[in-house]
C-alpha positions as CSV (number, residue, x, y, z in Angstrom):
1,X,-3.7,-6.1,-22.1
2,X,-1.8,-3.6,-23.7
3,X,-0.1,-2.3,-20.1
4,X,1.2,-5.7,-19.5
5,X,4.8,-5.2,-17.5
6,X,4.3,-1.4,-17.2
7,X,6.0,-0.3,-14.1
8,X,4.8,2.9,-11.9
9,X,6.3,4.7,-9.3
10,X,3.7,6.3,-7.4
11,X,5.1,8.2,-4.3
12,X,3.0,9.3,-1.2
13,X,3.2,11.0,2.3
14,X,1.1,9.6,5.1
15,X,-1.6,12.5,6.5
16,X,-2.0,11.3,9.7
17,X,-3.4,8.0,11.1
18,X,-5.5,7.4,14.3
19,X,-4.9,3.8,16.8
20,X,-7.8,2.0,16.6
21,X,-9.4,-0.9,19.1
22,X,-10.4,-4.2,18.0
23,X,-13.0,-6.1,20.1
24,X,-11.7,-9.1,21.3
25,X,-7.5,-8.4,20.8
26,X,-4.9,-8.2,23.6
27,X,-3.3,-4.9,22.5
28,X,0.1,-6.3,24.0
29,X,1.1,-7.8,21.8
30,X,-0.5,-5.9,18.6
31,X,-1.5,-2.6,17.0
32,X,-4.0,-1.6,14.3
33,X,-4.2,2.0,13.2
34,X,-5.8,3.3,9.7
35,X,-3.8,5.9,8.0
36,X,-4.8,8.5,5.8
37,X,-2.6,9.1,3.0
38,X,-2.1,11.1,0.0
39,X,-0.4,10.3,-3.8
40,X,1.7,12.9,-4.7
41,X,3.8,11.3,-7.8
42,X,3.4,9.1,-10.9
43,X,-0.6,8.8,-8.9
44,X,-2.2,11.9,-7.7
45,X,-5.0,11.0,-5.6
46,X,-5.3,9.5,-2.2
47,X,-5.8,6.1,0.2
48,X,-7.7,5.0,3.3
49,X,-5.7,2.0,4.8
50,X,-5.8,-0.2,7.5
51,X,-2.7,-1.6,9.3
52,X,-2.1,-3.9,12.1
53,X,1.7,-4.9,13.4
54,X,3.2,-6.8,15.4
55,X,6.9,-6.9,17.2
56,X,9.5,-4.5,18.4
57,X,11.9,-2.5,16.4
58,X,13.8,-4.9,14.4
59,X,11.7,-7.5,14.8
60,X,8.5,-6.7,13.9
61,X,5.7,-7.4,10.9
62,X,2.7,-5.8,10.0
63,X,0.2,-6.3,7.1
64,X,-1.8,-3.6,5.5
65,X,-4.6,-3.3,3.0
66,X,-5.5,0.0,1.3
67,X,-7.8,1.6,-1.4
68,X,-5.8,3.6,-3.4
69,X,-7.9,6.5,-5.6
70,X,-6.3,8.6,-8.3
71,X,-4.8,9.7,-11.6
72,X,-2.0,8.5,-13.2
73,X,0.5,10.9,-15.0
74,X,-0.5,9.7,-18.6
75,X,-4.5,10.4,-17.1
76,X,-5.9,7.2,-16.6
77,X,-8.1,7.3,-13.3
78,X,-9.4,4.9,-10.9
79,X,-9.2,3.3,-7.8
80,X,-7.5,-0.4,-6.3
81,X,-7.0,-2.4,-3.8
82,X,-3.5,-3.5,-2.6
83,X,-2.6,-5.8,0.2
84,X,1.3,-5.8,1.5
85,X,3.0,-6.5,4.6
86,X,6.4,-7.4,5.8
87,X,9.1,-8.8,8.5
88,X,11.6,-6.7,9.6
89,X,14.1,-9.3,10.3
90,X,17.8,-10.9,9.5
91,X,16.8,-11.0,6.1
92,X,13.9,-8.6,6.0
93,X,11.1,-10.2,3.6
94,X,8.4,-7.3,1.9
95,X,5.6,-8.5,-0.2
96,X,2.5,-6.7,-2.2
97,X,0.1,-7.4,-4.6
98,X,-2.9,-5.5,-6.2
99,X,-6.2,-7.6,-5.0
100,X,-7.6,-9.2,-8.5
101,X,-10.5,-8.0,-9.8
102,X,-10.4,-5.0,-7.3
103,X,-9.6,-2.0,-10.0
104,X,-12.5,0.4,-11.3
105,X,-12.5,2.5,-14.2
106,X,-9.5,3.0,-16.1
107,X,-7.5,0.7,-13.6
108,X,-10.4,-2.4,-13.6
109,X,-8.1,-4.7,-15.8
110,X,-5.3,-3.8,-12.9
111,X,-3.1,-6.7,-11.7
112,X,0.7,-7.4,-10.3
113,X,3.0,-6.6,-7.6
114,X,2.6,-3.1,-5.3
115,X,5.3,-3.1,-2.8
116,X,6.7,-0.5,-1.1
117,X,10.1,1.1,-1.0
118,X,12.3,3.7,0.7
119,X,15.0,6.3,-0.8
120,X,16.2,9.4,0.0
121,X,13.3,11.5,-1.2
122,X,10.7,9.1,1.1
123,X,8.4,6.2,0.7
124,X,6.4,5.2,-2.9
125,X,5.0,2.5,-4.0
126,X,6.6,0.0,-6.9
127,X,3.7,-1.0,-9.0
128,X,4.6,-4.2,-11.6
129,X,1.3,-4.8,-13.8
130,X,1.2,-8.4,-15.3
C-alpha cells in the first residue's frame, strides 16, 4: 500500500451533541450522548459519533465510535470508522484505531492508529496508517 506510515493530522470542532437514553442502563453511573462534529484541517468533512463515559472528573473513561466523512488535503475522499476511548487517571491511558475493512472509496484500504490529542489550537485527531 503505497500510504503505508503516512501520518495525518485532521483537526475538528464538536457542533453540538444531544444526551441520549439507553433502555435498560442506570444513568448513575453512566452517560451516552452522540455528537455532531465537523473536520476542519488535514480532513474537511464531518462525523456522527456515539459516546458513552463513565466516572467523575479525573477519574473517568469513556469509549466512542464515529464515522468520519471527508477530503483529505492532497484530495483523496471517503469515509471510516474509528473506535477510541480512554481513562483519565494516574497515568492517563488513550487508545484508537481505524475499524478494518471499514474505509470506502479512496480511504477503503485504510488502516492504523486514530487517537486523539490536545494543543493549544484545540482537539485533532493523529491518524498512523499501517
Amino acid at each position: 500500500m503505497e500510504e503505508d506510515n503516512m501520518s495525518l493530522s485532521a483537526r475538528f470542532r464538536v457542533d453540538g451533541f444531544e444526551p441520549r437514553h439507553v433502555t435498560g442502563l442506570d444513568v448513575d453511573w453512566v452517560s451516552v450522548l452522540t455528537f455532531a462534529k465537523t473536520f476542519t484541517d488535514g480532513i474537511l468533512g464531518h462525523a456522527s459519533t456515539l459516546f458513552m463515559s463513565a466516572g467523575d472528573e479525573g477519574a473517568r473513561s469513556y469509549v466512542a465510535t464515529e464515522r468520519i466523512t471527508g477530503r483529505t488535503d492532497d484530495g483523496r475522499q471517503g469515509s471510516i470508522t474509528v473506535q477510541h476511548g480512554g481513562l483519565e487517571s494516574d497515568p492517563a491511558s488513550w487508545f484508537g484505531h481505524i475499524v478494518p475493512k471499514t474505509g470506502t472509496d479512496d480511504f477503503a484500504d485504510w488502516s492504523g492508529s486514530a487517537r486523539i490529542l490536545h494543543d493549544d489550537q484545540g482537539a485533532y485527531f493523529e491518524i498512523t496508517l499501517t
